[in-house]
N, C-alpha and C positions, 0 to 999 in steps of 0.2 A: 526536523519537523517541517523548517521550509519545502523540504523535495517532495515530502506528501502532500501539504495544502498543493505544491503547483503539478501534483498528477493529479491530484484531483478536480482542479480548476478547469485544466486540461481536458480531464475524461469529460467533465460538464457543461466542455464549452461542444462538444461531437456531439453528432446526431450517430449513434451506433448503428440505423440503416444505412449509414453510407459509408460505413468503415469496411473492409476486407475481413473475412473472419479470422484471418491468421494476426493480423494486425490488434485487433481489437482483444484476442487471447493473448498477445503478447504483453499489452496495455494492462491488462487484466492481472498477468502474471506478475509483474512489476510493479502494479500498484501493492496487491499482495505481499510481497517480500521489502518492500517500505514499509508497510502497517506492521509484520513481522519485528523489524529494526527498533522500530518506534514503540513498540512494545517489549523490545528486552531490554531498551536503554528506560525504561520507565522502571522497569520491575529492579532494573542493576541499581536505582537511584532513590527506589523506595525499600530496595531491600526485601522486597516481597517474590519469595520462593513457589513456585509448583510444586503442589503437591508430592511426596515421593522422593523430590530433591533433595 
């Protein structure tokens, strides 16, 4: 949970006009795949299933 508050503090503290756009997709992609992480360690820990599962 820490690595996502500090990508996001991160992303928050950029002006994204002055980031490169490869850089800032990559920031992008990463924060994504935290909020992914952090969302299956929630669902493993409430025990709450997707649909289907």
């Amino acid at each position: 949970m820490s690595e996502l508050m500090t990508a996001i503090d991160h992303l928050a503290a950029e002006d994204p006009s002055e980031l490169p756009r490869g850089l800032l997709a990559a920031q992008l992609v990463e924060l994504h795949w935290q909020m992914a992480r952090l969302q299956a360690q929630i669902a493993r820990r409430t025990s709450i299933r997707p649909p289907g599962a």
